[in-house]
N, CA, C and O atoms as CSV, one atom per row, in Angstrom:
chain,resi,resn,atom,element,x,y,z
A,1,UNK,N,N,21.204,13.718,-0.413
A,1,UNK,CA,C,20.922,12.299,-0.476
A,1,UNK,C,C,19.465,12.113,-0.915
A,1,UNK,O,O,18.565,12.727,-0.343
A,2,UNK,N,N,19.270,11.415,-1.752
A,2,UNK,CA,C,17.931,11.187,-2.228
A,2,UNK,C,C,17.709,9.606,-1.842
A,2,UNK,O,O,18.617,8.962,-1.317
A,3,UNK,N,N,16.270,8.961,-2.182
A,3,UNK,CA,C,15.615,7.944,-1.865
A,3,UNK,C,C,14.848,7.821,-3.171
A,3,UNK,O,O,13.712,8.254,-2.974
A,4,UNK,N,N,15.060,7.250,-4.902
A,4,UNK,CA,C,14.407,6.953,-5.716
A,4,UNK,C,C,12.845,6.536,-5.583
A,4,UNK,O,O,12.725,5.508,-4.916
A,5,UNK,N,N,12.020,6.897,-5.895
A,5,UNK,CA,C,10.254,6.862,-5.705
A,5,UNK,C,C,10.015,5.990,-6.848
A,5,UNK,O,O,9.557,4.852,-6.750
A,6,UNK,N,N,10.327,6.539,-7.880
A,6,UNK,CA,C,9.636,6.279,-9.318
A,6,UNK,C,C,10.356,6.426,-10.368
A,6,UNK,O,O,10.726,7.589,-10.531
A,7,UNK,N,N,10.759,5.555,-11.285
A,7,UNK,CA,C,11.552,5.588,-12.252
A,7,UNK,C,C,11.275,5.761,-13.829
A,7,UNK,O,O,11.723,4.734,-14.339
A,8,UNK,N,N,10.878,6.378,-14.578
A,8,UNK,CA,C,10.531,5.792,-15.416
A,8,UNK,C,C,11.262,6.158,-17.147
A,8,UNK,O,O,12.373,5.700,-17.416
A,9,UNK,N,N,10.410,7.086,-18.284
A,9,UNK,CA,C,11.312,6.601,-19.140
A,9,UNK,C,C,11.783,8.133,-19.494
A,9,UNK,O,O,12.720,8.409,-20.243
A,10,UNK,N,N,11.223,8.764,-19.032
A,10,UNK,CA,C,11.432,10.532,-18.867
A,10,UNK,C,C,12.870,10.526,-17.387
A,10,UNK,O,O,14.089,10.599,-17.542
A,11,UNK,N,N,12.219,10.433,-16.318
A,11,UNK,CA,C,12.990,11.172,-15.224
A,11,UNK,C,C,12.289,10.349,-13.989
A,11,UNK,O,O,11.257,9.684,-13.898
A,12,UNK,N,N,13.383,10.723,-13.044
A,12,UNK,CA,C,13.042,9.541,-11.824
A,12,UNK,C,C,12.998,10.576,-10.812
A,12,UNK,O,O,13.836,11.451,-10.592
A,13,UNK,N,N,11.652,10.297,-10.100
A,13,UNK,CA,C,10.826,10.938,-8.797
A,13,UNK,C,C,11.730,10.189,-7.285
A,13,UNK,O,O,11.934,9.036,-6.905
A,14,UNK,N,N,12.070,11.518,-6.782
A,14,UNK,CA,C,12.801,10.701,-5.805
A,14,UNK,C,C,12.280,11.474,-4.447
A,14,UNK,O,O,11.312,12.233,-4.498
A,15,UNK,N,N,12.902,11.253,-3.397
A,15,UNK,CA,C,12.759,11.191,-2.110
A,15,UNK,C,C,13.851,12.571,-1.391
A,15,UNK,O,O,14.743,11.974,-0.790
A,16,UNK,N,N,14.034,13.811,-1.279
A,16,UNK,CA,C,15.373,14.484,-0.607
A,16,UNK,C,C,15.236,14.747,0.274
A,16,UNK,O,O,14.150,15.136,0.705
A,17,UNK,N,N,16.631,14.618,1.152
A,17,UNK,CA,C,16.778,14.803,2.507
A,17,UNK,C,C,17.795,15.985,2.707
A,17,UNK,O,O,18.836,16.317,2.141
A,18,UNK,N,N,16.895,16.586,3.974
A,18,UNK,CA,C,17.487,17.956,4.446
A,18,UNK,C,C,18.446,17.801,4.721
A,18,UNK,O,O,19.104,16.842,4.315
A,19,UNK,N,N,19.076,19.083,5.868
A,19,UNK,CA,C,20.581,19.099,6.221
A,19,UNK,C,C,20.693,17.645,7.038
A,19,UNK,O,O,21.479,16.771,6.674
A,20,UNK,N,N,19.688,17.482,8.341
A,20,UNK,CA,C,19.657,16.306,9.125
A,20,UNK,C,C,19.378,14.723,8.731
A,20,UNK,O,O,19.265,13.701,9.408
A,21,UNK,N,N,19.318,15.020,7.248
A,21,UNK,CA,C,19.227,13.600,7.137
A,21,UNK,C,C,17.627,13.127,6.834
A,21,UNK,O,O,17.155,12.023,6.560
A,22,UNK,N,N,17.067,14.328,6.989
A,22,UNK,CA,C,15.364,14.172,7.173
A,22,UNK,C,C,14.622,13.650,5.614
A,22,UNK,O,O,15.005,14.179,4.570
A,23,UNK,N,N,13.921,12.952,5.608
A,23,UNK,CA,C,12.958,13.043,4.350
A,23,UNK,C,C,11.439,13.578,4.717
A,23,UNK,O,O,10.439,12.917,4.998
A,24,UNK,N,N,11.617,15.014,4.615
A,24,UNK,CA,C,10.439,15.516,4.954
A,24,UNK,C,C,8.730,15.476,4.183
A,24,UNK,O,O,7.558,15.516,4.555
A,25,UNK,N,N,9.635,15.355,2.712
A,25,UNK,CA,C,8.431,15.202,1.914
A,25,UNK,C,C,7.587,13.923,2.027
A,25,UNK,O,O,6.360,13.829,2.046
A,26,UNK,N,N,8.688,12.788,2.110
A,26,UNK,CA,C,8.199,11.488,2.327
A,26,UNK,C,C,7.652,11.420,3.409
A,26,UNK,O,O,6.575,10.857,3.211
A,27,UNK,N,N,7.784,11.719,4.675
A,27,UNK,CA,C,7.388,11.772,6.193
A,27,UNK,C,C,5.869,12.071,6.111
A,27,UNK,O,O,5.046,11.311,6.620
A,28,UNK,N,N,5.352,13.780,5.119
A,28,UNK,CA,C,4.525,13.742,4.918
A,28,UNK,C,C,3.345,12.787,4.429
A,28,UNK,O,O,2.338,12.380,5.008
A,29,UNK,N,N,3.858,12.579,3.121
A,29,UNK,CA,C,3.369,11.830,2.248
A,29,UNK,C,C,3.138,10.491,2.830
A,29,UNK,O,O,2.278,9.888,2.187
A,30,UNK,N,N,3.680,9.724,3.972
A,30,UNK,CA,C,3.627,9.122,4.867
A,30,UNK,C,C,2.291,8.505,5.435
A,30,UNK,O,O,1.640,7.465,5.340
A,31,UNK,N,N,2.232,10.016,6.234
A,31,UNK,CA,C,0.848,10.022,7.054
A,31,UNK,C,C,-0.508,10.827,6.174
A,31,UNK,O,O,-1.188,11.761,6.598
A,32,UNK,N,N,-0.571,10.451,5.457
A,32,UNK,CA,C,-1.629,10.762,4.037
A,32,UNK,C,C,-2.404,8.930,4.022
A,32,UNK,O,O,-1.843,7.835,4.041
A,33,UNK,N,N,-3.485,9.209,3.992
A,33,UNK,CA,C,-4.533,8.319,4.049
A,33,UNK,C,C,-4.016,7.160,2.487
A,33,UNK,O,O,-3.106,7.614,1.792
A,34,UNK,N,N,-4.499,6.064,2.153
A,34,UNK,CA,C,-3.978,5.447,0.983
A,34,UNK,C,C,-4.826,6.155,-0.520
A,34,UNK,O,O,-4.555,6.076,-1.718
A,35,UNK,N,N,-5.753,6.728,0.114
A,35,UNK,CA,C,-6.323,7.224,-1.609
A,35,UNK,C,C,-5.651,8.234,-1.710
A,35,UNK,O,O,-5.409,8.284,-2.916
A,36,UNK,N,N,-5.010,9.394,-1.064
A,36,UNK,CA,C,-4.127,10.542,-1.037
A,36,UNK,C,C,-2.868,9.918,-2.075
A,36,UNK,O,O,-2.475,10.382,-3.146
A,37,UNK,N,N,-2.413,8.720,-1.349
A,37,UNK,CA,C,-1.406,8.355,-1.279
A,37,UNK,C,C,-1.364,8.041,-3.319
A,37,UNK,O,O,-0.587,8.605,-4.089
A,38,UNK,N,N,-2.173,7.267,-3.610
A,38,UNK,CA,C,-2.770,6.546,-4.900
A,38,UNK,C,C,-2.760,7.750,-5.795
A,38,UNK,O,O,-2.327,7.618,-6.940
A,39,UNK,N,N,-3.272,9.108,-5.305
A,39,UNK,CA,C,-3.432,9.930,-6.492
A,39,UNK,C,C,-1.996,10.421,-6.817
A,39,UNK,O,O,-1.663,10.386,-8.002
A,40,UNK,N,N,-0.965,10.948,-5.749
A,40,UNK,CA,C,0.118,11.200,-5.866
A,40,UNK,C,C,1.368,9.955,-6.734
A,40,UNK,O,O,2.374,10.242,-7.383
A,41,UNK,N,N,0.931,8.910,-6.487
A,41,UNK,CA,C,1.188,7.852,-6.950
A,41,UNK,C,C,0.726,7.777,-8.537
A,41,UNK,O,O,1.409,7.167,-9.360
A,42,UNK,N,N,0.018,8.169,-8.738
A,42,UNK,CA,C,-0.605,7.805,-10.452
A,42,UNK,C,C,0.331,9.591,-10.845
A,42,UNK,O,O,0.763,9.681,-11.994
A,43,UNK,N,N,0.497,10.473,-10.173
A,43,UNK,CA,C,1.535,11.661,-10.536
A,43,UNK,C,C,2.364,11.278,-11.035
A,43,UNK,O,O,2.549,11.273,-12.252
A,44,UNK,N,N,3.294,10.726,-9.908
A,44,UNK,CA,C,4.353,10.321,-9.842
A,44,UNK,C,C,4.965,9.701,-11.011
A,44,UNK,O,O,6.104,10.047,-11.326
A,45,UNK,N,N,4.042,8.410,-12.008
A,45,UNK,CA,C,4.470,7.399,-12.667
A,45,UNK,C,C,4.163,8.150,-13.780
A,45,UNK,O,O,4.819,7.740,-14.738
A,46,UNK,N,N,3.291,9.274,-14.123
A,46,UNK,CA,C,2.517,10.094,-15.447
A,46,UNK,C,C,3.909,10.755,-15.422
A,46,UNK,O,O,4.659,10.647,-16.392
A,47,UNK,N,N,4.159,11.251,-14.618
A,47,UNK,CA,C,5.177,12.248,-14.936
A,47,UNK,C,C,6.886,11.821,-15.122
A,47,UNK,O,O,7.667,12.547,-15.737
A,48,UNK,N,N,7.273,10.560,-14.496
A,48,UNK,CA,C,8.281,9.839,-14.763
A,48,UNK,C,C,8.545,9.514,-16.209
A,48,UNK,O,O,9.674,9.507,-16.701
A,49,UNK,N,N,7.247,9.200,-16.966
A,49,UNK,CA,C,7.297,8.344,-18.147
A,49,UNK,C,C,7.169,9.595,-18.992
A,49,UNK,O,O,8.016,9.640,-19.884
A,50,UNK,N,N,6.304,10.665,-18.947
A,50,UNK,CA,C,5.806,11.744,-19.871
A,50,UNK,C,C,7.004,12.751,-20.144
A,50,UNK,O,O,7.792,13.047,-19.246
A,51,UNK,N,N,7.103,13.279,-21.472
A,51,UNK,CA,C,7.902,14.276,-21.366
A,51,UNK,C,C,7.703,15.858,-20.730
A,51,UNK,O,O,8.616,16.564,-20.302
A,52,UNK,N,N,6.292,16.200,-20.789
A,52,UNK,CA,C,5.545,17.275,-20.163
A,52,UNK,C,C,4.748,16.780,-19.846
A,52,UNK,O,O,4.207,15.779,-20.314
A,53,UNK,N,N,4.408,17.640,-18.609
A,53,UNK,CA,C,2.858,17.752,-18.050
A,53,UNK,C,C,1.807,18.749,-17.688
A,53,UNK,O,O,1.832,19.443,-16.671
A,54,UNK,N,N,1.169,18.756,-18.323
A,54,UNK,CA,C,0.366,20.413,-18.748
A,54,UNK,C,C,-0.705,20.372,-17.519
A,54,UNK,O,O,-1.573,21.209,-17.766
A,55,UNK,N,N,-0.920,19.819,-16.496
A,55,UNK,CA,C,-2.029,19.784,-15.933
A,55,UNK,C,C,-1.936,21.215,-14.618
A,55,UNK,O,O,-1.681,20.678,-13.540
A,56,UNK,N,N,-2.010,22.101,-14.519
A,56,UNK,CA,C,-1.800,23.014,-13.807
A,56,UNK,C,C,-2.280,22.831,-12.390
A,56,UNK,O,O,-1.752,23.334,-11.399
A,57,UNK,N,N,-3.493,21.941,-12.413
A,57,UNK,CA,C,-4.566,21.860,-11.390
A,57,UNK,C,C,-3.971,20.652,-10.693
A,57,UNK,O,O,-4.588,20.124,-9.768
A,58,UNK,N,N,-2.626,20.127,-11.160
A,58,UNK,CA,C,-2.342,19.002,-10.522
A,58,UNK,C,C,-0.841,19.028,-10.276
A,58,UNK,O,O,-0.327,18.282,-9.443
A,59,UNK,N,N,0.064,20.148,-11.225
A,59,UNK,CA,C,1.755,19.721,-11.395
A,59,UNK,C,C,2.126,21.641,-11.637
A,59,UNK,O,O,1.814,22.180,-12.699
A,60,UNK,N,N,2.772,22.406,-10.539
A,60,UNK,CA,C,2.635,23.430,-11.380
A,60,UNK,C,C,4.576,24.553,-10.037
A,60,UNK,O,O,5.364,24.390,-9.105
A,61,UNK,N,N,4.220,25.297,-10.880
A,61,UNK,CA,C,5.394,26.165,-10.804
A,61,UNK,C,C,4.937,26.558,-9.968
A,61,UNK,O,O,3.749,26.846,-10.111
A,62,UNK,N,N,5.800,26.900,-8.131
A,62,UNK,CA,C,4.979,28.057,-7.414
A,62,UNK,C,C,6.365,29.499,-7.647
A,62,UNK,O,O,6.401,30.495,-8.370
A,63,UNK,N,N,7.197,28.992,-6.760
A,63,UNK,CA,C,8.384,30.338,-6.627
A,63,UNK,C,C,9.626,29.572,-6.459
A,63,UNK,O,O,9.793,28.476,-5.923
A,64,UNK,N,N,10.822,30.704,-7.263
A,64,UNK,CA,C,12.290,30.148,-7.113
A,64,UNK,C,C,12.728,28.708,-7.343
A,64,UNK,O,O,13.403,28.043,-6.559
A,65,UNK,N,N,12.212,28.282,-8.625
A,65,UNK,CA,C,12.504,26.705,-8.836
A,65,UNK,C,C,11.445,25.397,-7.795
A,65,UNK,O,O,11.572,24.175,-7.716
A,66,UNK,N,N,10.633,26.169,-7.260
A,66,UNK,CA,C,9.972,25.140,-6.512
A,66,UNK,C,C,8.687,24.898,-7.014
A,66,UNK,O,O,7.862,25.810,-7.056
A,67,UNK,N,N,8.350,23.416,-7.517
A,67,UNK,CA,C,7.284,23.137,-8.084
A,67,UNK,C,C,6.630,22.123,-7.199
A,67,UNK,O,O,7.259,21.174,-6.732
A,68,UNK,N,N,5.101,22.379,-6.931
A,68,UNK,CA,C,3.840,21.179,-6.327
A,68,UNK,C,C,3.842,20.443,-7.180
A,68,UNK,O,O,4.248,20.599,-8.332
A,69,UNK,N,N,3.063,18.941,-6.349
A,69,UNK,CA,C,2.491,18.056,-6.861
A,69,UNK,C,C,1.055,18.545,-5.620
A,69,UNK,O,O,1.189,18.906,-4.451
A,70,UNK,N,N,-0.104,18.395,-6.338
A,70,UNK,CA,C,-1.231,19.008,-5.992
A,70,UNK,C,C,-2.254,17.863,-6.152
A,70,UNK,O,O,-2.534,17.447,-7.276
A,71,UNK,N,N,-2.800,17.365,-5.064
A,71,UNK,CA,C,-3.556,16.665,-5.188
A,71,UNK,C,C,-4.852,17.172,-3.305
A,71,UNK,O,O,-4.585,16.901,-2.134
A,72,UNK,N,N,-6.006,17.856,-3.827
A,72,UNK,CA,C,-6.547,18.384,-2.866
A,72,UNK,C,C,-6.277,19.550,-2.209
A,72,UNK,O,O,-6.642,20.550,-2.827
A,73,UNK,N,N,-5.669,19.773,-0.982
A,73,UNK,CA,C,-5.207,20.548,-0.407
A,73,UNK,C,C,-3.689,19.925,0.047
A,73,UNK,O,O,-2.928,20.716,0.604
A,74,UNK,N,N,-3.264,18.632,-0.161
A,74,UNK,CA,C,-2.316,18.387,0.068
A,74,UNK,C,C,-1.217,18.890,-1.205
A,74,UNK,O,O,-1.409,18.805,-2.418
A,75,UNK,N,N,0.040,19.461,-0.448
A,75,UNK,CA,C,1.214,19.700,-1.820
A,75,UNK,C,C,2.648,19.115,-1.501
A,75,UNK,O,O,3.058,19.211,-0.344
A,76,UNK,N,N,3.482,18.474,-2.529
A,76,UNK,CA,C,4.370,17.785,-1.984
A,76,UNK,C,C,5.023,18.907,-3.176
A,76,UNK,O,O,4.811,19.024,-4.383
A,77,UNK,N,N,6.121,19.832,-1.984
A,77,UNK,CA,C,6.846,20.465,-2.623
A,77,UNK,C,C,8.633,19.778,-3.818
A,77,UNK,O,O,9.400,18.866,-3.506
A,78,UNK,N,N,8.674,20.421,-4.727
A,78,UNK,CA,C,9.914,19.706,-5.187
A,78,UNK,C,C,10.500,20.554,-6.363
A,78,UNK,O,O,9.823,21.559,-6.580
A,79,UNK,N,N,11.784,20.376,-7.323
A,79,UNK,CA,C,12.465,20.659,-7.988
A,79,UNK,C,C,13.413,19.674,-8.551
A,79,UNK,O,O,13.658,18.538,-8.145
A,80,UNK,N,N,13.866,20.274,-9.492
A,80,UNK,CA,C,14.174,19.391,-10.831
A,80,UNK,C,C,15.299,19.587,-10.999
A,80,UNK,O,O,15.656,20.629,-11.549
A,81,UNK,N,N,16.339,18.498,-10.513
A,81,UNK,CA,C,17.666,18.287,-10.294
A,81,UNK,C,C,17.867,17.432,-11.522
A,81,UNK,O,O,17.682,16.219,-11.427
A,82,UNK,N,N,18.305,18.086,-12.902
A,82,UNK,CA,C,18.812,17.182,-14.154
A,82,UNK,C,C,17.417,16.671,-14.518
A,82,UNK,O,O,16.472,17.419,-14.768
A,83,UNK,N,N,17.363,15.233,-14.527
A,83,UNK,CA,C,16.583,14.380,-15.037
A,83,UNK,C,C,15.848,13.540,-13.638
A,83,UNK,O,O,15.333,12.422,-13.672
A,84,UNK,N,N,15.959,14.313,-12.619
A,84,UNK,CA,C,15.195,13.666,-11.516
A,84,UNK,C,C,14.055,15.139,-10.852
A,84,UNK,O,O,14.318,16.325,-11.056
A,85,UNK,N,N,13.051,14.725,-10.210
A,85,UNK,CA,C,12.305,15.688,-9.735
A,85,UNK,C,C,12.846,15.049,-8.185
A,85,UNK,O,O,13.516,14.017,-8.161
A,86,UNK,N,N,12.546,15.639,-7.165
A,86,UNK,CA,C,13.639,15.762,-5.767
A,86,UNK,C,C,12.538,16.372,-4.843
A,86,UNK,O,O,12.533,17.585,-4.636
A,87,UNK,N,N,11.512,15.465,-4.231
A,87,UNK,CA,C,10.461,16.281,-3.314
A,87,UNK,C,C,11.104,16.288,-2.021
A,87,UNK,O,O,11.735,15.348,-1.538
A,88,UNK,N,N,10.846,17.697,-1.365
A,88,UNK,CA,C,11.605,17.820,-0.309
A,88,UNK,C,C,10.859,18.329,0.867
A,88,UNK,O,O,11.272,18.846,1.905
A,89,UNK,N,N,9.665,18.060,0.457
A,89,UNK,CA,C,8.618,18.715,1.731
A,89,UNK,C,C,7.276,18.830,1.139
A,89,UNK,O,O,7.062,19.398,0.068
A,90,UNK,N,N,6.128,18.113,2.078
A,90,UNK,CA,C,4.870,18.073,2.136
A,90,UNK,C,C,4.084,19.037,3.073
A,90,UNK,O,O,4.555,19.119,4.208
A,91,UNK,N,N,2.691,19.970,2.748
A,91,UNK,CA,C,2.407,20.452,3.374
A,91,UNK,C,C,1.054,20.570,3.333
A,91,UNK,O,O,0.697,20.178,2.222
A,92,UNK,N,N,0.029,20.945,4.048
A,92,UNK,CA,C,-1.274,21.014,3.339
A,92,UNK,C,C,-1.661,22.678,3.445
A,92,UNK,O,O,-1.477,23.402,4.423
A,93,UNK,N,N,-2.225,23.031,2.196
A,93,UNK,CA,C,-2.415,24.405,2.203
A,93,UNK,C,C,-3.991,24.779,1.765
A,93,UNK,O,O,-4.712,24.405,0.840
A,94,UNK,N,N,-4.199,25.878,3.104
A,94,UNK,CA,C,-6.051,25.533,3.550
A,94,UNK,C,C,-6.511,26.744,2.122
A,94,UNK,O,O,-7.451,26.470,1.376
A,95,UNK,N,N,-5.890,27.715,1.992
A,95,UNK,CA,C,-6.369,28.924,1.169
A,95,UNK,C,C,-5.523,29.468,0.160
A,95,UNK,O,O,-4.411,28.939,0.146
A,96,UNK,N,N,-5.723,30.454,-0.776
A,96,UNK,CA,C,-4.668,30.928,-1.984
A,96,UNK,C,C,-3.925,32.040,-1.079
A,96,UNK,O,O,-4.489,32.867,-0.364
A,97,UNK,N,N,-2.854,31.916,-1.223
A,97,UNK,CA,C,-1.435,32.720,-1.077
A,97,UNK,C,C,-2.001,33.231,0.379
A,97,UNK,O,O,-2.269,34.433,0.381
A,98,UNK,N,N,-2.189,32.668,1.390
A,98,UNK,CA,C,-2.303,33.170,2.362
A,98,UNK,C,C,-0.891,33.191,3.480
A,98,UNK,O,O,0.074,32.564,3.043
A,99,UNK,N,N,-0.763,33.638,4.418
A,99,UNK,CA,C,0.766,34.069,4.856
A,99,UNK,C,C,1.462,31.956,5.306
A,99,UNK,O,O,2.623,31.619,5.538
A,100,UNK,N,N,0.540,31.287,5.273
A,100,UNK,CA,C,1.356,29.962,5.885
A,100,UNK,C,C,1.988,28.909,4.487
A,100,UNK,O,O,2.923,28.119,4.355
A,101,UNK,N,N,0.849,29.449,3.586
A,101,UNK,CA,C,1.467,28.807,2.206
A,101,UNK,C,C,2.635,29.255,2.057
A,101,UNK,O,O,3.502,28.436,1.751
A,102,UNK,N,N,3.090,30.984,2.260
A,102,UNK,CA,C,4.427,31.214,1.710
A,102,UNK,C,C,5.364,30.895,2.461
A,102,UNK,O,O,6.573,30.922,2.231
A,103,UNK,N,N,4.745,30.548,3.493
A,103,UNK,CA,C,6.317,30.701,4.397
A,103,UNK,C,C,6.343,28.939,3.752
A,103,UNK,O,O,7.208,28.636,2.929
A,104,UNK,N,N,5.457,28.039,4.167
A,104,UNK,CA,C,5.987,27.132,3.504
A,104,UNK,C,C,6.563,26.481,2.058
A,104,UNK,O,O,7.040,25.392,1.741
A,105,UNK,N,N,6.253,27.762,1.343
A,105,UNK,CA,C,6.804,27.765,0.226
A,105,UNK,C,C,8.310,27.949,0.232
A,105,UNK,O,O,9.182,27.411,-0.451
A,106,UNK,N,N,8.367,28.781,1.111
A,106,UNK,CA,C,9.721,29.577,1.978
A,106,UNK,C,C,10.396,28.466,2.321
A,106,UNK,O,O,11.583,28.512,1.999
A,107,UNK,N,N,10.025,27.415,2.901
A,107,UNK,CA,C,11.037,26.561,3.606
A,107,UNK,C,C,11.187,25.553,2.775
A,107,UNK,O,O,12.079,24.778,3.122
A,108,UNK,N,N,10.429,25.180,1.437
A,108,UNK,CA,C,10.872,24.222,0.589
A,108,UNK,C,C,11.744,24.795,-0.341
A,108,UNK,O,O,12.326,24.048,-1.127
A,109,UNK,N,N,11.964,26.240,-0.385
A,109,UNK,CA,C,12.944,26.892,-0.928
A,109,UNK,C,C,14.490,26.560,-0.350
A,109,UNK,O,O,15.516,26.270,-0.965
A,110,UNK,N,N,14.198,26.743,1.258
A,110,UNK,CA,C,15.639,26.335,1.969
A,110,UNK,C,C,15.688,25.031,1.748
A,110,UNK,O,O,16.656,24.696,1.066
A,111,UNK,N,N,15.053,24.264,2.052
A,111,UNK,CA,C,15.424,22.810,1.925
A,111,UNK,C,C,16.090,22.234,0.379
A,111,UNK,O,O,16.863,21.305,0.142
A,112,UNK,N,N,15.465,23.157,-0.450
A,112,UNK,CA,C,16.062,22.758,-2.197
A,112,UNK,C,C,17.801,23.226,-1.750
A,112,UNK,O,O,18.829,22.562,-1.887
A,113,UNK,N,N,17.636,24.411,-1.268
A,113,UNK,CA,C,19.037,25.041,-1.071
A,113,UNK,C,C,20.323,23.774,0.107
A,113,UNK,O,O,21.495,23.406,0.186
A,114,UNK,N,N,19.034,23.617,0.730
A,114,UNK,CA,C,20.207,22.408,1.692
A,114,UNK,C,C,20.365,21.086,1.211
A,114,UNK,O,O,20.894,20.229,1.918
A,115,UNK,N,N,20.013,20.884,0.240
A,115,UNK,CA,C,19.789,19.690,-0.747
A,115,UNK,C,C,21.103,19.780,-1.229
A,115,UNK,O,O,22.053,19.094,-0.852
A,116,UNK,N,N,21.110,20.997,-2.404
A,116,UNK,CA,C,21.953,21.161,-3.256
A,116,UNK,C,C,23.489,21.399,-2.825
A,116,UNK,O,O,24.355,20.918,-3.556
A,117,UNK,N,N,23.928,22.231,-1.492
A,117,UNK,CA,C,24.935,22.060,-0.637
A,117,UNK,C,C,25.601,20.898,-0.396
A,117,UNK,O,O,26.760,20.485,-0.375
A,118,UNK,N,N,23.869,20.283,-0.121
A,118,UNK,CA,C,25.053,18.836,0.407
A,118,UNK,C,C,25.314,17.651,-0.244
A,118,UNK,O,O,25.602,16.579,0.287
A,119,UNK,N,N,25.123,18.051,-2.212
A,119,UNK,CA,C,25.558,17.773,-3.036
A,119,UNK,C,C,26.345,18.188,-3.780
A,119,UNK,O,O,26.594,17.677,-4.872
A,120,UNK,N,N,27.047,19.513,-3.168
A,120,UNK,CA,C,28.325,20.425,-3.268
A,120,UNK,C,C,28.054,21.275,-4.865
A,120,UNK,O,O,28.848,21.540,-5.767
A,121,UNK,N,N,26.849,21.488,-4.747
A,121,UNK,CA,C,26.460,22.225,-5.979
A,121,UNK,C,C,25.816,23.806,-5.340
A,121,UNK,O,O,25.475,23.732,-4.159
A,122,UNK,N,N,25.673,24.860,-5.847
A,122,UNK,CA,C,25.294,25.919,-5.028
A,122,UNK,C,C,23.841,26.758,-5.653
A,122,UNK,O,O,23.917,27.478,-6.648
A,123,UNK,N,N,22.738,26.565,-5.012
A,123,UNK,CA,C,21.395,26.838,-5.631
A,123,UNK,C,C,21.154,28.406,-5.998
A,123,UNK,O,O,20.094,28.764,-6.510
């Protein structure tokens, strides 16, 4: 089940919910101050409308289909279901590849996977 964010003339930024129903990414993204909120927001609409986005330091590939939106130390994990991007978990990550980034890399991996189940598709 998704929750549409951003629509635009590329692909529509949406909202996914875990096995429980959860919108974890949004929950995050939530409790993020409003300028947090604003930069992810000007992402969001660049990348809806754009056909690529080359900015590495801001939009980038980590592992197994799971791509950040990077703004600071905050990352709103997600993947690219067709013509929609599908964030499914926010996290903040203090250092490079240190053991809490992966595991949370790890669990936006399961969550893509419990996404796609319970859209009867198999990741």
């Amino acid at each position: 089940m998704t929750i549409v964010f951003a629509h635009g003339k590329q692909r529509e930024i949406a909202w996914g919910a875990d096995s429980r129903q959860r919108y974890l990414g949004k929950e995050y993204y939530e409790k993020l101050d409003e300028g947090q909120q604003a930069k992810f927001e000007a992402l969001f609409e660049y990348l809806s409308e754009k056909p690529r986005f080359h900015n590495k330091t801001r939009f980038t590939k980590e592992i197994n289909e799971i791509y950040c939106f990077k703004s600071g130390q905050h990352r709103l994990a997600c993947f690219f279901d067709g013509p929609r991007i599908v964030i499914v978990y926010g996290f903040r990550k203090k250092t490079d590849w240190d053991k809490r980034h992966k595991r949370e890399l790890q669990k936006a991996v399961r969550l893509r996977e419990e996404y796609l189940v319970g859209k009867g598709e198999t990741g």
